[in-house]
C-alpha positions in Angstrom: -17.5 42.4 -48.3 -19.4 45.0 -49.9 -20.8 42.6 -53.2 -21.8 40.0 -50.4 -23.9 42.1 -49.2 -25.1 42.9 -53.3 -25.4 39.7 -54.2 -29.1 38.8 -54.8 -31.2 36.7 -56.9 -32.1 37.5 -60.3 -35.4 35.5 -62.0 -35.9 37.7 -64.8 -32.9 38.5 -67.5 -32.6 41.5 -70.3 -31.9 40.8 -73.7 -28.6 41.4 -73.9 -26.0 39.1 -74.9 -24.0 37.4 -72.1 -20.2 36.3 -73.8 -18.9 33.2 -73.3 -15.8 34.3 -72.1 -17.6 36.1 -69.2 -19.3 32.3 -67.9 -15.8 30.6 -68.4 -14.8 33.7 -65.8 -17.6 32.8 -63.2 -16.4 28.8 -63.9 -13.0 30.1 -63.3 -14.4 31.7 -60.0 -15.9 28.5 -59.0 -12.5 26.3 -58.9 -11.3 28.2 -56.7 -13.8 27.2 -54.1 -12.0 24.5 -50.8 -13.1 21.3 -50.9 -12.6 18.4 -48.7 -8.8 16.8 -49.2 -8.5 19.0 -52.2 -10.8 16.7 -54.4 -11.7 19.2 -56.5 -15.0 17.0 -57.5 -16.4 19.8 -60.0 -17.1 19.5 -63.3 -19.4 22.4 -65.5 -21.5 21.9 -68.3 -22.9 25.5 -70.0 -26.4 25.7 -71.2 -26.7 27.8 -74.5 -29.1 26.4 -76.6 -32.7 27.8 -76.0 -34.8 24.6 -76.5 -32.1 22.8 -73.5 -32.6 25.7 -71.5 -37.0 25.4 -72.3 -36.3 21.8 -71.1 -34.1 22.4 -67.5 -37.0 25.1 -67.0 -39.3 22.2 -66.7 -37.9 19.8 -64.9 -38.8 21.3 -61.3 -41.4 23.7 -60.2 -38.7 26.0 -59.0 -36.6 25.8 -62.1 -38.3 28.3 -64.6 -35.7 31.4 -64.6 -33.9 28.7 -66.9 -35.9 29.2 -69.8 -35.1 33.0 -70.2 -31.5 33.0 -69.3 -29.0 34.1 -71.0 -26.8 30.9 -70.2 -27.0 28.4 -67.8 -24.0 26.5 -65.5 -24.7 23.1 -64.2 -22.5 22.3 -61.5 -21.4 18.6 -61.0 -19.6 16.3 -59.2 -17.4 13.5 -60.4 -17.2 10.7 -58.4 -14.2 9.8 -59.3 -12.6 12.3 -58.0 -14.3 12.3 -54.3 -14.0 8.2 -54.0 -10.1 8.5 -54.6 -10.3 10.5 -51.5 -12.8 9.2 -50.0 -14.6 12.8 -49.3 -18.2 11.2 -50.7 -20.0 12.4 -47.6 -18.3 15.8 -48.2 -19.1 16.9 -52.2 -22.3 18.4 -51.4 -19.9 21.3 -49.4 -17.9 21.3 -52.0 -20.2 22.1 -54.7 -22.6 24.3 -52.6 -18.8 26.6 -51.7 -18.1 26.5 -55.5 -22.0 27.5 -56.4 -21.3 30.6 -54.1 -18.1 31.9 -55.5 -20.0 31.6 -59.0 -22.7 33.3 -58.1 -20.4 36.1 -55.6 -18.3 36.2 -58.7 -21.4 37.1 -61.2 -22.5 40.0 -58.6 -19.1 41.8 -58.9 -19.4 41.4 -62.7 -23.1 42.9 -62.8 -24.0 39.2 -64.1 -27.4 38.1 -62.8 -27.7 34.6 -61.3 -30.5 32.6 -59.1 -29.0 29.1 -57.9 -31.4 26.4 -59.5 -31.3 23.8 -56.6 -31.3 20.1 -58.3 -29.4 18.5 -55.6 -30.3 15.9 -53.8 -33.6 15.4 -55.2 -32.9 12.0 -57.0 -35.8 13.2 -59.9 -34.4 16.1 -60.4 -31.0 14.9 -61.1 -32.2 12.0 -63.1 -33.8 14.0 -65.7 -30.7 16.0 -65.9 -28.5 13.1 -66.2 -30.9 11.9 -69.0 -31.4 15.0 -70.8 -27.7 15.9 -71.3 -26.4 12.4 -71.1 -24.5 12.7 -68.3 -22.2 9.9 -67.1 -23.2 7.8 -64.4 -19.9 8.7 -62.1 -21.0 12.3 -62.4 -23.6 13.6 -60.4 -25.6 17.4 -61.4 -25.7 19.5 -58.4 -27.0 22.7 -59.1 -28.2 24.9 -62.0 -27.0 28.6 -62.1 -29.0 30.7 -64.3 -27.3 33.3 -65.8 -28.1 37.0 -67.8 -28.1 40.6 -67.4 -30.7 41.5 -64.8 -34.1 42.7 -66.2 -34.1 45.0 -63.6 -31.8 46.4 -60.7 -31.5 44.2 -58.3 -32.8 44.0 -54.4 -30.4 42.3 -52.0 -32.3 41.3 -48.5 -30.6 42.4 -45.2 -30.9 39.0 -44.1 -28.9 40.0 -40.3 -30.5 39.3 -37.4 -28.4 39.2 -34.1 -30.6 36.6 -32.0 -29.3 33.7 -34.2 -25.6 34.5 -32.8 -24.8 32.5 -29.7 -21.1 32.9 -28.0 -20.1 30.1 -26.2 -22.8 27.8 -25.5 -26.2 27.9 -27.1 
């Protein structure tokens, strides 16, 4: 459990050149996630281009470690997929489980990453949809920005004990 307890977000990337082959890896990690009746809803489009990476930066207030990623990840979900099943109530768990392995998976790499939230705000995931013309069965959930940290960084010790309860609350 150690890298859980590593794992921390990264806003500001280095210079240096994150491969391909080393997202696809993190993607890979992200699969492996559960989801509800084995749906499998995700789908991933990777960010590259600096001027679509400038744009995601700008379409929420919270969203501006995009611009000076390395990469970007943008998880979706593909209705298609979940309606077959008939897990639509459940793709949000889903994609929030596979968002964590990708970003627990970056954190043993030494890959920074900050989860971009995008999800469920229905402006948010408009502009996305528009942008990258994104089919309207498939719905962007989150944006993982991606690099090699600027600087080391600072996981929280986020334990505290009075929010355990055994039994009954």
């Amino acid at each position: 459990m150690n890298f859980i307890f590593k794992r921390a977000s990264v806003r500001e990337f280095s210079d240096k050149e994150l491969n391909i082959s080393k997202v696809e890896n993190l993607i890979k990690a992200g699969m492996q996630a559960p989801s509800a009746c084995n749906s499998q809803p995700w789908e991933f489009l990777i960010v590259v281009d600096e001027d679509d990476k400038k744009a995601v930066s700008e379409m929420s207030p919270y969203a501006k470690p995009a611009a000076k990623a390395q990469k970007l990840i943008i998880t979706m979900a593909n209705s298609d997929k979940f309606k077959k099943t008939k897990t639509d109530k459940w793709f949000p768990q889903d994609l929030s489980a596979c968002t964590e392995n990708i970003l627990l998976q970056a954190t043993i790499e030494g890959i920074g990453s900050v989860w971009l939230g995008f999800y469920p705000s229905e402006e948010r995931v408009k502009k996305l949809k528009e942008y990258f013309g994104i089919p309207e069965n498939v719905i962007p959930f989150s944006v993982i920005a991606l690099g090699y940290p600027k600087e080391k960084p600072v996981p929280r010790k986020n334990f505290k004990a009075e929010k355990i309860h055994v039994g009954r609350y």
